[in-house]
PDB file of N, CA, C and O in Angstrom:
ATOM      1  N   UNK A   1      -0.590  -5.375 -10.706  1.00  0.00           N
ATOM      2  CA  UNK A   1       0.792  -5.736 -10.911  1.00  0.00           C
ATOM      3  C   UNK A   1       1.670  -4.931  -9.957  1.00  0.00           C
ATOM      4  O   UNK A   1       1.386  -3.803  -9.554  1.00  0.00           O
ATOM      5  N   UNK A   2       3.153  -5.867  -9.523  1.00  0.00           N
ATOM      6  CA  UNK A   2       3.216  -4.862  -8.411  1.00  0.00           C
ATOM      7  C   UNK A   2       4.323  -3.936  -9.300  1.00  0.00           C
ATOM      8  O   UNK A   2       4.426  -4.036 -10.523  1.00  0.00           O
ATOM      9  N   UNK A   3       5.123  -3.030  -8.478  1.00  0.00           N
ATOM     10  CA  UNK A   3       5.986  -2.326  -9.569  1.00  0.00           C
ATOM     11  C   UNK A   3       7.375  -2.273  -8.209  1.00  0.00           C
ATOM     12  O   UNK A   3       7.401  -2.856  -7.125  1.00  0.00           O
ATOM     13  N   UNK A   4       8.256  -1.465  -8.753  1.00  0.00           N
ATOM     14  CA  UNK A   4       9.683  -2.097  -8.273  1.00  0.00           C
ATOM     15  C   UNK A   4      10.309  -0.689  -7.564  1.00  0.00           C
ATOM     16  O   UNK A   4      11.453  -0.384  -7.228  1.00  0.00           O
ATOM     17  N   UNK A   5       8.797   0.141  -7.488  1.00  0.00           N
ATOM     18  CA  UNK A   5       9.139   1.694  -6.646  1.00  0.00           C
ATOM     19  C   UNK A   5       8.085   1.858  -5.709  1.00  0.00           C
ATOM     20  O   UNK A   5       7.183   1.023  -5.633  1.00  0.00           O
ATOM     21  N   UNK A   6       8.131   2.958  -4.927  1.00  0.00           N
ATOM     22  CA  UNK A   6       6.905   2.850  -4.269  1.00  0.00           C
ATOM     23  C   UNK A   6       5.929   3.762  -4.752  1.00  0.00           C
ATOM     24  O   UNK A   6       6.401   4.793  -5.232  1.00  0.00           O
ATOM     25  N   UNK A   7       4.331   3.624  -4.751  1.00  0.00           N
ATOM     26  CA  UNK A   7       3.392   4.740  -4.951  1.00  0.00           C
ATOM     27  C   UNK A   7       3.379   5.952  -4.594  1.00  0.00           C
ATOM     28  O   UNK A   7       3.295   5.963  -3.366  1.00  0.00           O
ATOM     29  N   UNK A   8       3.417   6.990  -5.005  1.00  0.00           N
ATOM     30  CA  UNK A   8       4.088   8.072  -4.164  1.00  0.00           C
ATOM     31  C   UNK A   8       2.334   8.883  -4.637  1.00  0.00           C
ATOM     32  O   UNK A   8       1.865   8.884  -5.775  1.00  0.00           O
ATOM     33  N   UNK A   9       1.704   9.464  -3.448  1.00  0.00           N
ATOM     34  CA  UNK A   9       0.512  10.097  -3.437  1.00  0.00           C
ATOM     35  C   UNK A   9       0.218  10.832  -2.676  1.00  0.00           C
ATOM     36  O   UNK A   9       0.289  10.506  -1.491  1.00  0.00           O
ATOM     37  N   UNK A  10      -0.293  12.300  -3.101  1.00  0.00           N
ATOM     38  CA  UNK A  10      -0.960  12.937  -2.742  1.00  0.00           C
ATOM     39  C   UNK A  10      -2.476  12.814  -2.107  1.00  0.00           C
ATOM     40  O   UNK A  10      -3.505  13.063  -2.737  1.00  0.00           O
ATOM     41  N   UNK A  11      -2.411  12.393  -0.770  1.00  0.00           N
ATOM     42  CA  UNK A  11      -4.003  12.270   0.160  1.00  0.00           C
ATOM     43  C   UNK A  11      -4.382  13.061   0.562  1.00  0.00           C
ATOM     44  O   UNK A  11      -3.746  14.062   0.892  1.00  0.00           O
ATOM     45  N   UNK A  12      -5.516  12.891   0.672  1.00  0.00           N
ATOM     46  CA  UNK A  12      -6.486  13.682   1.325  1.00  0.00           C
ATOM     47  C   UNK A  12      -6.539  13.143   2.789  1.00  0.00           C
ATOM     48  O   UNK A  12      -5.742  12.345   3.285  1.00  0.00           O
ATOM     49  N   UNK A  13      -7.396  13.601   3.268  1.00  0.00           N
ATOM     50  CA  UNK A  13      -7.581  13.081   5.252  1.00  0.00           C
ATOM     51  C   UNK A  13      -8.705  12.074   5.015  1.00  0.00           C
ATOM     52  O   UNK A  13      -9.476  12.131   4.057  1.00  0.00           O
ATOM     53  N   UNK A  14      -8.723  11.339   5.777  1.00  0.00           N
ATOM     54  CA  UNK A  14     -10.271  10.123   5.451  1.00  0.00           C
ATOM     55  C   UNK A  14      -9.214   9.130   5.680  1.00  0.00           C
ATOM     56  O   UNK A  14      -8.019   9.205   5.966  1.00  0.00           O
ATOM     57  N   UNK A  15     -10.164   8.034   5.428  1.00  0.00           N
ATOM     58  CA  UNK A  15      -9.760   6.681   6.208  1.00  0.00           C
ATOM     59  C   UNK A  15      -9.387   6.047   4.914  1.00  0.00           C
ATOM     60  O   UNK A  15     -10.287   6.138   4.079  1.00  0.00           O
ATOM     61  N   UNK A  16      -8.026   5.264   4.404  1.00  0.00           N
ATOM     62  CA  UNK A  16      -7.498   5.016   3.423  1.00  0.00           C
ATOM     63  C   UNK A  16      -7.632   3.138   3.501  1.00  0.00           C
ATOM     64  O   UNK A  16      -7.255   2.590   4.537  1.00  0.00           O
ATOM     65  N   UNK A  17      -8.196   2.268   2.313  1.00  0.00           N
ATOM     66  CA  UNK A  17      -7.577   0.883   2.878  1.00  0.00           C
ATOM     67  C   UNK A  17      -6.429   0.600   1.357  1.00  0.00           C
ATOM     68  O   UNK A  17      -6.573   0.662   0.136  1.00  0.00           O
ATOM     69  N   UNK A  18      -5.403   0.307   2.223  1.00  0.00           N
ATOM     70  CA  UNK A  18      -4.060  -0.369   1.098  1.00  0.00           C
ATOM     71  C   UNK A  18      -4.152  -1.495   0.623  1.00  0.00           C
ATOM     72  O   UNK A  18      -4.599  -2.226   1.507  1.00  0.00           O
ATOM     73  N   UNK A  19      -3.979  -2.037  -0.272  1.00  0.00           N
ATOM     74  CA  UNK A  19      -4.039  -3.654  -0.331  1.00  0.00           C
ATOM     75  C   UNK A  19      -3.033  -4.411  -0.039  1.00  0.00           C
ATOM     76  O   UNK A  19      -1.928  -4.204  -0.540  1.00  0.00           O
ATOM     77  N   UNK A  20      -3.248  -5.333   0.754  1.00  0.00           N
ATOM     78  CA  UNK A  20      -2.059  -5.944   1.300  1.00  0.00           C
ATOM     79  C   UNK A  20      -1.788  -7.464   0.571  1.00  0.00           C
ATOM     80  O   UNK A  20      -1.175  -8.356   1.158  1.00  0.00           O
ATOM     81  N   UNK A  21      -2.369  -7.621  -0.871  1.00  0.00           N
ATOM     82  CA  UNK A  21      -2.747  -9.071  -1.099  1.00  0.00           C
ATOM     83  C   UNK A  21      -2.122  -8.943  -2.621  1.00  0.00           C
ATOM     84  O   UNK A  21      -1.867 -10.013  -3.174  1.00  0.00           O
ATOM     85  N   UNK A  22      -1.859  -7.748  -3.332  1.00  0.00           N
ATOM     86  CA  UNK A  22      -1.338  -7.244  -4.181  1.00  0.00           C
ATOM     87  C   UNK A  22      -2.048  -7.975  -6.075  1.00  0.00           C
ATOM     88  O   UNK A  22      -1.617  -8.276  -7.189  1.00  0.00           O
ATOM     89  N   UNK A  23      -3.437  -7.910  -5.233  1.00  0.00           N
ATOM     90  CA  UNK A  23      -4.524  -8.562  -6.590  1.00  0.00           C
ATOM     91  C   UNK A  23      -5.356  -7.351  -7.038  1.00  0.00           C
ATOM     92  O   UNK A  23      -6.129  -7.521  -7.981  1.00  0.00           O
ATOM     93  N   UNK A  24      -5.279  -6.260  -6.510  1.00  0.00           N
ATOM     94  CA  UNK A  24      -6.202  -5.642  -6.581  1.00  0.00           C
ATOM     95  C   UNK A  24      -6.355  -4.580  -7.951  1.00  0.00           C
ATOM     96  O   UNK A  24      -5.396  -3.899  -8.316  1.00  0.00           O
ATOM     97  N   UNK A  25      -7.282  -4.551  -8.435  1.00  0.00           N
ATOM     98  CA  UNK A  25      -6.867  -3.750  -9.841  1.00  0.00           C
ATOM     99  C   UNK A  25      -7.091  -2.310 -10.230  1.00  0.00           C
ATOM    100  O   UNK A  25      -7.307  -1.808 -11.333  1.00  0.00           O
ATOM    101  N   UNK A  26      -6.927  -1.515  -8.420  1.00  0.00           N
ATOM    102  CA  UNK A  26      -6.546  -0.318  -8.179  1.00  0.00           C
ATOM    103  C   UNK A  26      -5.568  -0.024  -7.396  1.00  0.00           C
ATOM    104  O   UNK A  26      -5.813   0.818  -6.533  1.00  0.00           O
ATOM    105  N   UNK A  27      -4.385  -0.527  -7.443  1.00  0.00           N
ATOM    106  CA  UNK A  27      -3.093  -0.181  -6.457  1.00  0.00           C
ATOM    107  C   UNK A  27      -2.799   0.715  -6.783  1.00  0.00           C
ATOM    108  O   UNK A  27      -2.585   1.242  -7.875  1.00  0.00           O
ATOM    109  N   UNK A  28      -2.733   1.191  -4.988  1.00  0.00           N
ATOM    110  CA  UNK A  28      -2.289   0.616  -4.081  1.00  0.00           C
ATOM    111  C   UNK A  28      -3.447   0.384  -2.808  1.00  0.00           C
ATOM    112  O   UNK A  28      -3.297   0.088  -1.622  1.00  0.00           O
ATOM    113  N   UNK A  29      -4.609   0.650  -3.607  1.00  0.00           N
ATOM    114  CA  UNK A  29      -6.137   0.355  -3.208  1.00  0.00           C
ATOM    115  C   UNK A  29      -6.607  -0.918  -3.175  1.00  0.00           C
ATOM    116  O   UNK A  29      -6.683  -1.710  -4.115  1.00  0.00           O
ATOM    117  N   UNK A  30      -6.953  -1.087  -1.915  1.00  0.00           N
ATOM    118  CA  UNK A  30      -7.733  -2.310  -1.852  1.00  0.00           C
ATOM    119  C   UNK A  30      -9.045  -2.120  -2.566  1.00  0.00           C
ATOM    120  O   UNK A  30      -9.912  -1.284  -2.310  1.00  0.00           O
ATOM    121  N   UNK A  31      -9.036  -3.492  -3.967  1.00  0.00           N
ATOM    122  CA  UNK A  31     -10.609  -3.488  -4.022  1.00  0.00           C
ATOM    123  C   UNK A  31     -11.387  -4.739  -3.536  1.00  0.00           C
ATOM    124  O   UNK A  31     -12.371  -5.102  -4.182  1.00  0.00           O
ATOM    125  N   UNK A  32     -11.016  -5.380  -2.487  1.00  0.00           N
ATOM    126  CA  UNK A  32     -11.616  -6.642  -2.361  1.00  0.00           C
ATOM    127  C   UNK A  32     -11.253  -7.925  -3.019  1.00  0.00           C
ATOM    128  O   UNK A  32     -11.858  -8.953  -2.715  1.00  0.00           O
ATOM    129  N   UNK A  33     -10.260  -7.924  -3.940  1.00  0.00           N
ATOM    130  CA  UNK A  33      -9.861  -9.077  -4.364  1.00  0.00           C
ATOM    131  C   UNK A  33      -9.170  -9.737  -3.362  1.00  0.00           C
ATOM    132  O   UNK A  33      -8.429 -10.626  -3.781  1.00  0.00           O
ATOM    133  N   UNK A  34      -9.190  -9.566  -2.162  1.00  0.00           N
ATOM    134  CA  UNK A  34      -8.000 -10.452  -1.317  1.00  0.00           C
ATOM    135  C   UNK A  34      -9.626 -11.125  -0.520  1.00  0.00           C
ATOM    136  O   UNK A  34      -9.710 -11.183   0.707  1.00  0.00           O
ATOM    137  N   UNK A  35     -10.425 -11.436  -1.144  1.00  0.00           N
ATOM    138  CA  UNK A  35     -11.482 -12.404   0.061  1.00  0.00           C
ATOM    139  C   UNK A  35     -11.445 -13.713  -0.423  1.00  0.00           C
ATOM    140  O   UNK A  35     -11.806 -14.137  -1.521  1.00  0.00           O
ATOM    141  N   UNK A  36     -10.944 -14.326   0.574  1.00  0.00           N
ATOM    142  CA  UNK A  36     -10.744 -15.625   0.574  1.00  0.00           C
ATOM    143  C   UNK A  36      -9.532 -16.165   0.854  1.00  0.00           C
ATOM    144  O   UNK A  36      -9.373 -17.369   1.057  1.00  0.00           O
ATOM    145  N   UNK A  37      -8.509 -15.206   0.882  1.00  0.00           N
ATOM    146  CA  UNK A  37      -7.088 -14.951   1.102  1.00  0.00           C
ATOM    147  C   UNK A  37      -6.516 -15.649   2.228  1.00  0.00           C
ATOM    148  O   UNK A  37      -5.623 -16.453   2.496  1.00  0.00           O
ATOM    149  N   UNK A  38      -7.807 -14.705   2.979  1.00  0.00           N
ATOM    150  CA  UNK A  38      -6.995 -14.457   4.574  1.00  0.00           C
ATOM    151  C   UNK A  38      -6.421 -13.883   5.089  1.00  0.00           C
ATOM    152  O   UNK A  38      -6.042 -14.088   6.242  1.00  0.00           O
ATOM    153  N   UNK A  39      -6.061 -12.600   4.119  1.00  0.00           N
ATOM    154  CA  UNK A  39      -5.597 -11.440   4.002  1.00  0.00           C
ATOM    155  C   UNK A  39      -6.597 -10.571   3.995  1.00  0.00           C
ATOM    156  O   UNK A  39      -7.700 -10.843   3.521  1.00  0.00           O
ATOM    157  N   UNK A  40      -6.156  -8.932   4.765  1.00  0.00           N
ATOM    158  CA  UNK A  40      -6.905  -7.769   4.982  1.00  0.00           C
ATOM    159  C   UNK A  40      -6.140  -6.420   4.782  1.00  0.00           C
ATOM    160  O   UNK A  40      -5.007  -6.143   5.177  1.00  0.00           O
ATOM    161  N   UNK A  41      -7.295  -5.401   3.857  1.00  0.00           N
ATOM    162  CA  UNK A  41      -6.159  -4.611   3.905  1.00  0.00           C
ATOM    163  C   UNK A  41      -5.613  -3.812   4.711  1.00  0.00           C
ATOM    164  O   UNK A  41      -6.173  -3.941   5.800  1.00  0.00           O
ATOM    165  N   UNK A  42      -4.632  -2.881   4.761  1.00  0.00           N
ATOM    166  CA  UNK A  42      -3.915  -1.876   5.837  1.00  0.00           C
ATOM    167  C   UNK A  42      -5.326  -0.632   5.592  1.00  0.00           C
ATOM    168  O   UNK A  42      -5.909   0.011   4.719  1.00  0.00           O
ATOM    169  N   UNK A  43      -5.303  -0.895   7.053  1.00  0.00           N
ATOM    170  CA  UNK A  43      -6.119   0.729   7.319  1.00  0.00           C
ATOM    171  C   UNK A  43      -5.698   1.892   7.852  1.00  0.00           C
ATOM    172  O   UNK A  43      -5.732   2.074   9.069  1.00  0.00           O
ATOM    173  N   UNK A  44      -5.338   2.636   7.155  1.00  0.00           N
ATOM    174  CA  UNK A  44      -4.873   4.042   7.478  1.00  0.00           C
ATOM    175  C   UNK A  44      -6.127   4.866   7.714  1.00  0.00           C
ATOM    176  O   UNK A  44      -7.212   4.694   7.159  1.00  0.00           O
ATOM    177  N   UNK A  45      -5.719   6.084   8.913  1.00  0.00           N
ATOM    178  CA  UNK A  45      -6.297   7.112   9.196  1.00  0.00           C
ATOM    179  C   UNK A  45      -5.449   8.242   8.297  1.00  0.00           C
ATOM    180  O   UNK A  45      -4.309   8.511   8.676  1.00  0.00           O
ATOM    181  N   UNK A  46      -5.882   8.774   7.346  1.00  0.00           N
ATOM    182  CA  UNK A  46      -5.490  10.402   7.199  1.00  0.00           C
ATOM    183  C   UNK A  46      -5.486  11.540   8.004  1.00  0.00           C
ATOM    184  O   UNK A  46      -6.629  11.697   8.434  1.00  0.00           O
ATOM    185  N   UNK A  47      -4.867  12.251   8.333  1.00  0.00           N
ATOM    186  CA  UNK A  47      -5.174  13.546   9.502  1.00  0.00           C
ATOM    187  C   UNK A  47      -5.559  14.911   8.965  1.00  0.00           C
ATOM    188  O   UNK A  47      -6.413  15.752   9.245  1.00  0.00           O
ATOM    189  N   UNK A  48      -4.321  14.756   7.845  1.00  0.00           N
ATOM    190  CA  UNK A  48      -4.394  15.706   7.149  1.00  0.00           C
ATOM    191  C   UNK A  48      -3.892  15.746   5.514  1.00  0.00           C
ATOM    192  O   UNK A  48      -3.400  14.665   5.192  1.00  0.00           O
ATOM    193  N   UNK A  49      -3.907  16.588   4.597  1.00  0.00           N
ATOM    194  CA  UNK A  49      -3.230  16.345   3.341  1.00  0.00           C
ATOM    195  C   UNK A  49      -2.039  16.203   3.218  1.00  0.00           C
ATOM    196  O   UNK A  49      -1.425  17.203   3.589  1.00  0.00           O
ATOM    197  N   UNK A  50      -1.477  15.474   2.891  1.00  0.00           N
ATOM    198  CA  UNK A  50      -0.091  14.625   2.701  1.00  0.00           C
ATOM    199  C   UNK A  50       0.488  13.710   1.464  1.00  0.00           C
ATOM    200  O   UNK A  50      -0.332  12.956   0.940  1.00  0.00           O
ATOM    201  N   UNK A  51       1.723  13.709   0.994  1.00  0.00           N
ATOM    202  CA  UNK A  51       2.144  12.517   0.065  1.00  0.00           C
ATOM    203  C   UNK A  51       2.982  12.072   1.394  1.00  0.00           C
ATOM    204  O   UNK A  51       3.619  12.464   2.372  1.00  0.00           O
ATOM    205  N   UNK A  52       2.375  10.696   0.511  1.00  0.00           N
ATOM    206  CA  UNK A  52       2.687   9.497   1.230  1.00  0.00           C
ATOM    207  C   UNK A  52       3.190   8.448   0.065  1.00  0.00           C
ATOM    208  O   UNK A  52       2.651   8.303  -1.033  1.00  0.00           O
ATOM    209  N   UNK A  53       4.459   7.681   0.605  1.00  0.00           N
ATOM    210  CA  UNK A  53       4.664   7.143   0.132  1.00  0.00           C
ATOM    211  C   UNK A  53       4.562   5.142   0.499  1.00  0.00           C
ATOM    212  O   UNK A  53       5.010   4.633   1.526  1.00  0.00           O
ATOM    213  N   UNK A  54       3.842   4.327  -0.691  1.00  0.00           N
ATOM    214  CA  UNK A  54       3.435   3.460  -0.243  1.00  0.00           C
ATOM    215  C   UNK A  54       4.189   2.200  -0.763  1.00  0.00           C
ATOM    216  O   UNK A  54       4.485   2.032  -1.946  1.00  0.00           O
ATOM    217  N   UNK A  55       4.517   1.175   0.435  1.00  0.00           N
ATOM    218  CA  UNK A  55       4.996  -0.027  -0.321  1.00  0.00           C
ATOM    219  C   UNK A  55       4.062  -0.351  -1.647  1.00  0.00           C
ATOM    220  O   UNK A  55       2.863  -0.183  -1.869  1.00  0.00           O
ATOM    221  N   UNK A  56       5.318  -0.975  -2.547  1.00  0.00           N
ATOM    222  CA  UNK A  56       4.800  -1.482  -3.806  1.00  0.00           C
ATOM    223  C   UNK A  56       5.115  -3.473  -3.861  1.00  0.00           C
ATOM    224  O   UNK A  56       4.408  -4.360  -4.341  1.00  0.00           O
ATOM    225  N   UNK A  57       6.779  -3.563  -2.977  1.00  0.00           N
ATOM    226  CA  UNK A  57       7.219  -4.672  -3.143  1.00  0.00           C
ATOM    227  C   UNK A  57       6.454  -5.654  -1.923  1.00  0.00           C
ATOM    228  O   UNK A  57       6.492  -6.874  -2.084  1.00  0.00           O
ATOM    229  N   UNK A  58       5.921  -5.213  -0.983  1.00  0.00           N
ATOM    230  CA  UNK A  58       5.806  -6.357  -0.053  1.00  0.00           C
ATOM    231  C   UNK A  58       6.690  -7.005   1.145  1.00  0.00           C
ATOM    232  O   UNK A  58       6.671  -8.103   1.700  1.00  0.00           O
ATOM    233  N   UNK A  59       7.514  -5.772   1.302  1.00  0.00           N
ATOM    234  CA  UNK A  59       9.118  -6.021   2.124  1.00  0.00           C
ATOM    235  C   UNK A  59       8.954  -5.275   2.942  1.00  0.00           C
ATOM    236  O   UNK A  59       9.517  -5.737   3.935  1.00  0.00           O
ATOM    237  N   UNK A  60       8.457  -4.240   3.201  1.00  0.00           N
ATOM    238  CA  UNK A  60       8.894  -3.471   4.212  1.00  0.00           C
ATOM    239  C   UNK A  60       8.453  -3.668   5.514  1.00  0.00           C
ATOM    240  O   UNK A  60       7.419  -4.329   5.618  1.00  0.00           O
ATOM    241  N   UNK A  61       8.980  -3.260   6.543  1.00  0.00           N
ATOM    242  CA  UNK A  61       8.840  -3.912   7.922  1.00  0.00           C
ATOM    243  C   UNK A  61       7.829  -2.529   8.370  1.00  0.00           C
ATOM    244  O   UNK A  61       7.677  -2.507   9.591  1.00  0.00           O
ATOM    245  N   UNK A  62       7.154  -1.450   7.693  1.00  0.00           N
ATOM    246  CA  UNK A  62       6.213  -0.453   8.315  1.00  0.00           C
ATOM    247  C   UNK A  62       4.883  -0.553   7.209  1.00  0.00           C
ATOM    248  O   UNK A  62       4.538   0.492   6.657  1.00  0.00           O
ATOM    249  N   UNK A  63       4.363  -1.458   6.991  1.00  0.00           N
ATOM    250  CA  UNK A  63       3.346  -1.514   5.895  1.00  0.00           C
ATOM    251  C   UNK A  63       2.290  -0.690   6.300  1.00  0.00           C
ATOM    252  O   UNK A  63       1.764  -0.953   7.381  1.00  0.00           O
ATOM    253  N   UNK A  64       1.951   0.087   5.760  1.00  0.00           N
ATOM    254  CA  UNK A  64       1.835  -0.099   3.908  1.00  0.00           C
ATOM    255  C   UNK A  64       2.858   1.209   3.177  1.00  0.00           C
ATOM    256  O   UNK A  64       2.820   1.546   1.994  1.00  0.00           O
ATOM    257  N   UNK A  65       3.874   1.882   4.413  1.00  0.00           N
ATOM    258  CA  UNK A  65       4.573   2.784   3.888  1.00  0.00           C
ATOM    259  C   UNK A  65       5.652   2.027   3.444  1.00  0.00           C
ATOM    260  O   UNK A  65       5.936   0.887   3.813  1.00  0.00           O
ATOM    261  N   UNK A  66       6.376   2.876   2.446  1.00  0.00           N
ATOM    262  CA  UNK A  66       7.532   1.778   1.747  1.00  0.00           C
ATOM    263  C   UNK A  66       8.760   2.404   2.931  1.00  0.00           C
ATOM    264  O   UNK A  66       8.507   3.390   3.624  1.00  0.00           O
ATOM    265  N   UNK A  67       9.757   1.844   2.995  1.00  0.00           N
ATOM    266  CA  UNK A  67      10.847   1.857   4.024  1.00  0.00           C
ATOM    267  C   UNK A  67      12.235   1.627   3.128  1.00  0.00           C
ATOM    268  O   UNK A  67      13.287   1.877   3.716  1.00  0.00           O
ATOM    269  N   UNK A  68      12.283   1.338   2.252  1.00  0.00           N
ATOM    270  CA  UNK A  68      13.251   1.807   1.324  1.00  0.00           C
ATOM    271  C   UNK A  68      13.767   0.239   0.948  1.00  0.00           C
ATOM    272  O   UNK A  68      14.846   0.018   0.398  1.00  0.00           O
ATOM    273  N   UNK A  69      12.664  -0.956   1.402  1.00  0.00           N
ATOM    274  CA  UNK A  69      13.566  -2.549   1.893  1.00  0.00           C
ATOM    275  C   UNK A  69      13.468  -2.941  -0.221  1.00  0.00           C
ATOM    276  O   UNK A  69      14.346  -3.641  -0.726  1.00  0.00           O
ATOM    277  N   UNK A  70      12.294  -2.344  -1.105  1.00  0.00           N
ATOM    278  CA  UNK A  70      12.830  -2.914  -2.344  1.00  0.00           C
ATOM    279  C   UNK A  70      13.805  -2.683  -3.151  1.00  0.00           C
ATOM    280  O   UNK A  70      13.855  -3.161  -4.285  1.00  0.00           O
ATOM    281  N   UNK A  71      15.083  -1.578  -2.419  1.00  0.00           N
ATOM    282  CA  UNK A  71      16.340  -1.236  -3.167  1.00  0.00           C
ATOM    283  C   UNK A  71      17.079  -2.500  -2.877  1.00  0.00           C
ATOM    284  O   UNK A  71      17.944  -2.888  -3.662  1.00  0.00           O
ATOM    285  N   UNK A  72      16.822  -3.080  -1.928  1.00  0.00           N
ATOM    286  CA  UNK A  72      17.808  -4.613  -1.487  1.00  0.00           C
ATOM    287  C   UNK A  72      17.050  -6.031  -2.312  1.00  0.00           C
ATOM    288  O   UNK A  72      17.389  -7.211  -2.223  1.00  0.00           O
ATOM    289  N   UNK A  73      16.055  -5.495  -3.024  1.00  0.00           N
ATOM    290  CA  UNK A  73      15.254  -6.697  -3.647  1.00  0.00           C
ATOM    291  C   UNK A  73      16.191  -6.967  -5.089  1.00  0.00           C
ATOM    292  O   UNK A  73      16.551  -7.966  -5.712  1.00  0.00           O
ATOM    293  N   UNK A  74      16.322  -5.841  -5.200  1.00  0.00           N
ATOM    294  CA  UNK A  74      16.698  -5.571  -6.649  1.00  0.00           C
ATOM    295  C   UNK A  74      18.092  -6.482  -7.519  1.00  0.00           C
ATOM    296  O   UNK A  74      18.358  -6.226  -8.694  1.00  0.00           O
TER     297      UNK A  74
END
C-alpha cells in the first residue's frame, strides 16, 4: 500500500532494489511482484551508511528518492 510520506531509512552500503510498481509486500522493496508489468525496480548502489529518504507517491522526478512532489498531491 502506498502511503502519503516518504520511507525514511537507515542503509547500509550494498546494492538496494526499490520497487517501482508499488505491489510489492515489502515497501519500499522490491519483491518481484512487478513481473509481467513491464516494470523494473530502481537499483541503487549504497556507498556508505545513510538515511535515505524514499518516494512513497510515485511523483517524483529523482526516483526512487522522494523530492518533496507528494506535498502537491495532497
Amino acid at each position: 500500500m502506498e502511503q502519503k510520506k516518504p520511507y525514511i531509512i537507515k542503509e547500509q552500503p550494498g546494492t538496494k532494489y526499490y520497487c517501482a510498481c508499488s505491489s510489492s509486500k515489502n515497501l519500499p522493496y522490491c519483491d518481484g511482484s512487478h513481473k509481467g508489468s513491464g516494470l523494473h525496480p530502481v537499483k541503487v548502489e549504497i556507498d556508505e551508511e545513510k538515511t535515505v529518504a524514499i518516494c512513497s507517491c510515485g511523483l517524483s522526478a529523482n526516483p526512487p528518492y522522494c523530492d518533496g512532489s507528494h506535498k502537491s498531491a495532497q
